[in-house]
FITOR-259300 format. One line per 3 residues: number of its first residue (from 1); their letters; for each residue x, y, z of C-alpha. Coordinates in steps of 0.001 Angstrom, whole numbers. Layout:
<sites>
NUM) a) X:Y:Z; ...
</sites>
This chain:
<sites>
1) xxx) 43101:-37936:52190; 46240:-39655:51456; 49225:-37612:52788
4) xxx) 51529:-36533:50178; 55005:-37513:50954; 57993:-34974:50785
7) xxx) 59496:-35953:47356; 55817:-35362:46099; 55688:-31813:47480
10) xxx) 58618:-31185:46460; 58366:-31908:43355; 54929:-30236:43077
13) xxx) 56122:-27153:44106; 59073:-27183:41572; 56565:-27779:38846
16) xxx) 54296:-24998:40246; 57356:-22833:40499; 58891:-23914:36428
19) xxx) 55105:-23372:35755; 55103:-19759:37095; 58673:-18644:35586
22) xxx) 59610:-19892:32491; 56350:-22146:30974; 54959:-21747:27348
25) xxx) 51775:-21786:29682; 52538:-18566:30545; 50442:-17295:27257
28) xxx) 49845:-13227:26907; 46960:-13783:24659; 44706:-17119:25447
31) xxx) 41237:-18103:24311; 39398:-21080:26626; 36763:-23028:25253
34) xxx) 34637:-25318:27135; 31434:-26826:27469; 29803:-24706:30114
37) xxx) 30595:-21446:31807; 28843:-20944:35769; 27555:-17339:35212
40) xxx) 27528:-16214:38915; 25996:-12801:38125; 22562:-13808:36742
43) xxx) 23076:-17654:38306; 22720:-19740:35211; 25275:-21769:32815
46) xxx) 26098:-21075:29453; 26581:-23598:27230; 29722:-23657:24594
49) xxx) 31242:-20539:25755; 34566:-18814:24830; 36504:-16673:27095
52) xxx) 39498:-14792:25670; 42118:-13360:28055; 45017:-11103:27431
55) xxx) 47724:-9776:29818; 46056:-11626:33043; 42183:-10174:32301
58) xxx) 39195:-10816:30473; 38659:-9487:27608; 35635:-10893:26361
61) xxx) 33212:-13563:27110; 31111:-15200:23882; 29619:-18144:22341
64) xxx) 31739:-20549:20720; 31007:-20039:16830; 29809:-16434:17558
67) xxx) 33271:-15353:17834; 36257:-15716:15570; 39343:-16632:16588
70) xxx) 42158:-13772:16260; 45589:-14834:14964; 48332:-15340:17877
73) xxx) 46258:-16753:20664; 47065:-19852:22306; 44053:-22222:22596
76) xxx) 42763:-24261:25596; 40163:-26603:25044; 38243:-27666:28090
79) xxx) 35813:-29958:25920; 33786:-31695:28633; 34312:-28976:31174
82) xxx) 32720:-26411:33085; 34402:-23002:33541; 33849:-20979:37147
85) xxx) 35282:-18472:38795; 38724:-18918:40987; 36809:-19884:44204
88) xxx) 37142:-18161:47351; 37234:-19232:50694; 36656:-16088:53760
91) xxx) 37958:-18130:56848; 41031:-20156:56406; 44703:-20547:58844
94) xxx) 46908:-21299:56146; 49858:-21402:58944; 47821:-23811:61000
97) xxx) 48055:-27804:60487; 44904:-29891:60988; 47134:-32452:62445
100) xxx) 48415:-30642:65910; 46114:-29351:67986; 45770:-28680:71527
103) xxx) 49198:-28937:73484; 50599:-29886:70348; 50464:-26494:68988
106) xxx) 52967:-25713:71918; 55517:-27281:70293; 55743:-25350:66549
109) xxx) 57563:-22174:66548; 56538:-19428:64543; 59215:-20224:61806
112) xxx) 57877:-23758:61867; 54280:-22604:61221; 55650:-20795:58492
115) xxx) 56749:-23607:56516; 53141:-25070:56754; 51980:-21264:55270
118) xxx) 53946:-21697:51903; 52864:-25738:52030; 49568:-24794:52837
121) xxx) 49052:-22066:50386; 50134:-24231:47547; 47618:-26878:48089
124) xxx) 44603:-24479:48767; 45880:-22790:44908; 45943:-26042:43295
127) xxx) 41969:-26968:45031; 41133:-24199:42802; 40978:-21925:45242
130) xxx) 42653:-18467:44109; 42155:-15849:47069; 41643:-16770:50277
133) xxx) 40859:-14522:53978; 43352:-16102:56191; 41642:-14504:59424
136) xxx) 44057:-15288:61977; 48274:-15757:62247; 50839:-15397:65390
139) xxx) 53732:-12812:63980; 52308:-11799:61304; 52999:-14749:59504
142) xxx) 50144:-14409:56829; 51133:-10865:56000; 54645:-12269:54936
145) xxx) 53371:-15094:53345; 50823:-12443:51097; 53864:-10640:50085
148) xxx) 55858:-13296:49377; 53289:-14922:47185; 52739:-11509:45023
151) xxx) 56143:-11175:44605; 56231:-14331:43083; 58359:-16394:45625
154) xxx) 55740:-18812:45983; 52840:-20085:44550; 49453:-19367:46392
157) xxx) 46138:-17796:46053; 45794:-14175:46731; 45913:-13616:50117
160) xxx) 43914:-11046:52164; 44975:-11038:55618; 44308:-10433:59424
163) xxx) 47163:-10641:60877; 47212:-11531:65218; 43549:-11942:65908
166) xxx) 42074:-9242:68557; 40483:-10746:71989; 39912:-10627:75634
169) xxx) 42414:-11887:78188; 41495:-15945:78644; 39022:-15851:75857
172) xxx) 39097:-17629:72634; 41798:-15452:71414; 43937:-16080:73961
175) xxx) 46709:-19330:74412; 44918:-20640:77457; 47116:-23546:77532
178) xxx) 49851:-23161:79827; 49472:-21857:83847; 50371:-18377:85494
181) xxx) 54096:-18519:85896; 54346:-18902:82313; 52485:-15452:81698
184) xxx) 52149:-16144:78394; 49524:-15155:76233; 48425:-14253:72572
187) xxx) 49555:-11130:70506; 46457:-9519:69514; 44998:-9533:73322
190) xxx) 43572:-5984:74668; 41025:-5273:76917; 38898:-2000:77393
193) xxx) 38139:575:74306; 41238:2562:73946; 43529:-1108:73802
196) xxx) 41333:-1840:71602; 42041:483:69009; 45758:380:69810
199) xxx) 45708:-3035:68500; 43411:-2447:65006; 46336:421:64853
202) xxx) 48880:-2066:65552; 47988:-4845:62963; 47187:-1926:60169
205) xxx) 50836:-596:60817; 51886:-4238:60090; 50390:-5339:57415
208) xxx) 46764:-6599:57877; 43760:-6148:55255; 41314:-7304:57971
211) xxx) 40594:-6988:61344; 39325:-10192:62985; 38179:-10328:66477
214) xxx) 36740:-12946:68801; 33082:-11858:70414; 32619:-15228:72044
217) xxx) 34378:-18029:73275; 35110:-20869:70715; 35285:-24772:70591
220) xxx) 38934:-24845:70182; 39918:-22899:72739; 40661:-24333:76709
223) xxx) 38560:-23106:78836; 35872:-20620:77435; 32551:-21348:76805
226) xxx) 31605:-21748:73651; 28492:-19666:73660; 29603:-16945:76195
229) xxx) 29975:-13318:74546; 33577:-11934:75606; 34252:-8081:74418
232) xxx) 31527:-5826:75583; 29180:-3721:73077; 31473:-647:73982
235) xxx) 34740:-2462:73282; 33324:-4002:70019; 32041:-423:69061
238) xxx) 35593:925:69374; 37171:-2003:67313; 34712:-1337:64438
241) xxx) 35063:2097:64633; 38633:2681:64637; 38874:-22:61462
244) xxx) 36457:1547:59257; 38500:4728:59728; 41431:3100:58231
247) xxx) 38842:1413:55182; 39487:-2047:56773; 36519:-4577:56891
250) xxx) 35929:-6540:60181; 35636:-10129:60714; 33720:-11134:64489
253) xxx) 34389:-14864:65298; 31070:-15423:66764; 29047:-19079:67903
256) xxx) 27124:-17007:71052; 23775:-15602:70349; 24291:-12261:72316
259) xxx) 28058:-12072:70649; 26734:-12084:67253; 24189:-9483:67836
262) xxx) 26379:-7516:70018; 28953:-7706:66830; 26325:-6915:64163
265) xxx) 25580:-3715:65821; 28918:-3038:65854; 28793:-2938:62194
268) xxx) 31107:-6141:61282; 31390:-6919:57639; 31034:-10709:58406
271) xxx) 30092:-13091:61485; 31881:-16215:61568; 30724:-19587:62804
274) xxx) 27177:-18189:63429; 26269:-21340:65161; 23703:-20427:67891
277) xxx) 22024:-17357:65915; 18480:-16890:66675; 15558:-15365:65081
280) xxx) 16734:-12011:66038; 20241:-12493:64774; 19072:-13605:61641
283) xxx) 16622:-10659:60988; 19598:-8375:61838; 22396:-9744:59838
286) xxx) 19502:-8974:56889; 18581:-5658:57820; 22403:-4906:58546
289) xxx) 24163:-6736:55226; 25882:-8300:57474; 27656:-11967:55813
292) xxx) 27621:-15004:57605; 30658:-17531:57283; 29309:-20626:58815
295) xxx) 32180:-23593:58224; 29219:-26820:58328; 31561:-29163:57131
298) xxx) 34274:-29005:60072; 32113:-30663:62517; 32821:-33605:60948
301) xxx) 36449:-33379:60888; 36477:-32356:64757; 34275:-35246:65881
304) xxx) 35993:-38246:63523; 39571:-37140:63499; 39876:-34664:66850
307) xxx) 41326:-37107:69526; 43972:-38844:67015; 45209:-34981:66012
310) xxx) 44970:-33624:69555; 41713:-31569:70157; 41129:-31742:73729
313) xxx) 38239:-33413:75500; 36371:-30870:76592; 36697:-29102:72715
316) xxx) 35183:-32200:71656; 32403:-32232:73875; 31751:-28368:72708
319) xxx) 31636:-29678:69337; 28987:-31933:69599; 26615:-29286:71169
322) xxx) 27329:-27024:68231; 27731:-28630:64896; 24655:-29812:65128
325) xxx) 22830:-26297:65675; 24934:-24443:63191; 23396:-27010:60623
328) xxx) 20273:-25968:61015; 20864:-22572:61309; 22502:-22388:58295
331) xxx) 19372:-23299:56859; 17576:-20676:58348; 19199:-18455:57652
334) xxx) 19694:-19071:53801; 15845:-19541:53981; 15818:-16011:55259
337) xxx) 17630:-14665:52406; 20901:-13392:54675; 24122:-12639:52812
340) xxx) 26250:-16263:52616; 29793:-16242:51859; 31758:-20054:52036
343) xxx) 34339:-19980:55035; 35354:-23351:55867; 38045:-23216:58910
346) xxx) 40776:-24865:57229; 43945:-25522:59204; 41361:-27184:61925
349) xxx) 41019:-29590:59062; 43914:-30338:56032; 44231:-27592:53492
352) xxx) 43353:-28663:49834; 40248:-30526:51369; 38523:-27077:51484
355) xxx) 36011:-27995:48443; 34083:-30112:51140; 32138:-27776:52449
358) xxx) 30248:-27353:49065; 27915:-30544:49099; 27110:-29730:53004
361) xxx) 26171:-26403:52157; 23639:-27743:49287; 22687:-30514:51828
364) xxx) 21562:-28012:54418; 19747:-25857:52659; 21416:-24264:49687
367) xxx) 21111:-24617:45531; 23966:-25543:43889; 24218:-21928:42086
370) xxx) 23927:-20219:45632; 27069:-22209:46976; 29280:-21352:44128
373) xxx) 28118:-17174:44242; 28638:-17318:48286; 32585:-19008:47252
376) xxx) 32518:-16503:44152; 30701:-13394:43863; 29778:-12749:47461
379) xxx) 32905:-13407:49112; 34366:-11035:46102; 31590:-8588:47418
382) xxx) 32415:-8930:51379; 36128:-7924:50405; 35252:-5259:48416
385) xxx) 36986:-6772:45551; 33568:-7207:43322; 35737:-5017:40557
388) xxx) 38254:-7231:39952; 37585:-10991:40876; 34558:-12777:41831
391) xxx) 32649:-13654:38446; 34332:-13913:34592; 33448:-11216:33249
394) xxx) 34940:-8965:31005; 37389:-6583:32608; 38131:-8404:35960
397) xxx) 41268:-10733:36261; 41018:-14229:34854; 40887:-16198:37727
400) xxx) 39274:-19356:36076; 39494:-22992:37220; 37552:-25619:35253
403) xxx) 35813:-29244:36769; 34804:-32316:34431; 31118:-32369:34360
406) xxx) 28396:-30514:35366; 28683:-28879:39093; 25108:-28102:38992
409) xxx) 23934:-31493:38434; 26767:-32469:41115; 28014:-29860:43420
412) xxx) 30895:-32603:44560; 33198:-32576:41459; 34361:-29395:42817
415) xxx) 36466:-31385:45010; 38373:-32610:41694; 39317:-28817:40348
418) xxx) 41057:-29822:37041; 42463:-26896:35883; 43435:-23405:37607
421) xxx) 44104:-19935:36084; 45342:-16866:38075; 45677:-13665:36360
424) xxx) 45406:-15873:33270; 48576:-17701:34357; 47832:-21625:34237
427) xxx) 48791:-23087:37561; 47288:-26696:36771; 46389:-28206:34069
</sites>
């Protein structure tokens, strides 16, 4: 990926920004026409559609030549296109570069990280991606970056959002990086039931959507191992618990087999990483509903680009036992029929790339049609946003992007989004 230069995001951003305030593209009443529409719901295309919008939702989905055109609509013809729902991506840091990592990370401040939240956001909206889970932000970071975007300060996807991640002290949660006399570690650390809850309470009072927690240690983190479960079953029970009170849904960072059990009984909404699953795992995340996020494409990042950006040595060498394994069970456990939803770990690798994932996930097991619905209508689902985004159909908002070409034929072009819609607002074209 060529890295843009500051006059180029600059000017982006101003164009995103004259775009959002004071374009003609800022239509009340629009009518899309195109050559095929991904219909996520009964997972088949429809050729020669025509979607008409009004006020920022759909208002009805037809045939082209089945349909006439009412007087006063504004007209976008996507002749050679394919229209899809605003993709969705359920694990991203949009404060987090890709390119410090490790000790690096000790030298960005909070308002720093910031910065690379509204940069960040911008690129992930223009990928075609229109909400996003950011599952994991030091001061609350995301929270302010979610308001900011829907009051219109910035440009950005919709933005559901964690807030400090919960964890053990020294686990994967924790900033394991510096020695005692420091005594520093991460916000969202609590240990034993009752802390537990105090901090779900805590990030609710500030802002989060979602709870995310770490179960198990994590390649990225110094010092844990990877496949080690960290919060007990009691302690996980309590976290649930105390979030489905408040109608939050609960996000378990998981690569350990006994962690993502432990978690699933727990009752999490969503496992991430999933990478050592067994049989058992598998058969419970079925049984349970519970989604797995499993980020396939990342390894690849870590292991080609991890030294030069600052992933330590021993991160690396937890990589290599694990991307591997998560490959193939991801395709077990698509083969099994479990819940999918596409979570790709960006800010480990650059935002805007996020569109990766898409031809791993058909590589290792997937159709084409079951990557989009697990970046469309099941991550809609897992949020408990089904009503409103997640598919175009009539009533929900129109967040449409379009590709050139068939994705079906060629998941990859979804790399290339050519034109975005949120709430019928065109953000690229």
């Amino acid at each position: 990926m060529i890295k843009p230069t500051l006059n180029y995001l600059l000017g982006s951003l101003l164009s995103a920004t004259l775009i959002l305030f004071s374009s003609p593209l800022l239509s009340q009443s629009l009518i899309i026409k195109a050559d095929r529409l991904i219909d996520v719901e009964k997972g088949l295309s429809v050729e020669n559609p025509l979607v008409l919008i009004e006020d920022g939702v759909i208002k009805r989905v037809a045939k082209q030549g089945n349909f006439d055109i009412p007087e006063g609509y504004e007209v976008l013809d996507l002749s050679g296109h394919t229209l899809l729902p605003g993709l969705i991506d359920m694990h991203v840091h949009l404060s987090s570069e890709a390119t410090n990592h490790g000790y690096k990370r000790l030298a960005i401040s909070q308002s720093r990280s910031t910065i690379y939240g509204v940069k960040n956001a911008y690129l992930t909206l223009m990928a075609g991606f229109t909400t996003v889970r950011d599952v994991g932000a030091d001061g609350y970071i995301d929270v302010a970056l979610r308001d900011a975007i829907n009051a219109g300060d910035v440009p950005g996807p919709r933005l559901y959002v964690s807030g400090p991640p919960l964890g053990v002290t020294g686990g994967h949660c924790d900033n394991n990086l510096l020695p005692f006399e420091y005594a520093v570690k991460s916000e969202g650390i609590a240990d034993g039931p009752w802390a537990v809850r105090a901090k779900v309470r805590q990030n609710i009072k500030y802002g989060a959507d979602v709870i995310k927690f770490c179960a198990t240690g994590g390649v990225l983190s110094k010092g844990t191992k990877v496949g080690v479960q960290q919060y007990s079953q009691i302690e996980m029970n309590a976290l649930v618990e105390e979030a489905k009170l408040r109608g939050l849904t609960v996000a378990a960072h998981a690569h350990g087999t006994n962690g993502i059990k432990a978690a699933i009984n727990a009752g999490v909404t969503s496992v991430e990483h999933a990478s050592f699953i067994d049989k058992e795992g598998i058969k419970l995340a079925k049984e349970n509903g519970t989604y797995l996020s499993m980020d396939i494409y990342v390894t690849e990042y870590i292991l080609s680009e991890g030294k030069k950006v600052g992933i330590l040595q021993e991160s690396l060498d937890k990589e290599r036992t694990v991307g591997g394994k998560q490959r193939e069970n991801f395709k077990k456990a698509v083969d099994a029929g479990v819940k999918m939803i596409f979570g790709s770990d960006a800010g480990v690798y650059p935002h805007g790339d996020n569109a990766r994932q898409f031809s791993r996930m058909v590589k290792f097991g997937m159709t084409p049609m079951q990557a989009i619905q697990a970046s469309t209508l099941n991550a809609a689902t897992a949020l408990g946003k089904q009503d409103i985004i997640g598919s175009i159909t009539i009533g929900k908002l129109a967040d449409i992007i379009a590709v050139k070409g068939d994705p079906i034929k060629d998941i990859s072009i979804l790399e290339n989004v050519a034109v975005v819609l949120k709430e019928g607002i065109i953000i690229k074209q």
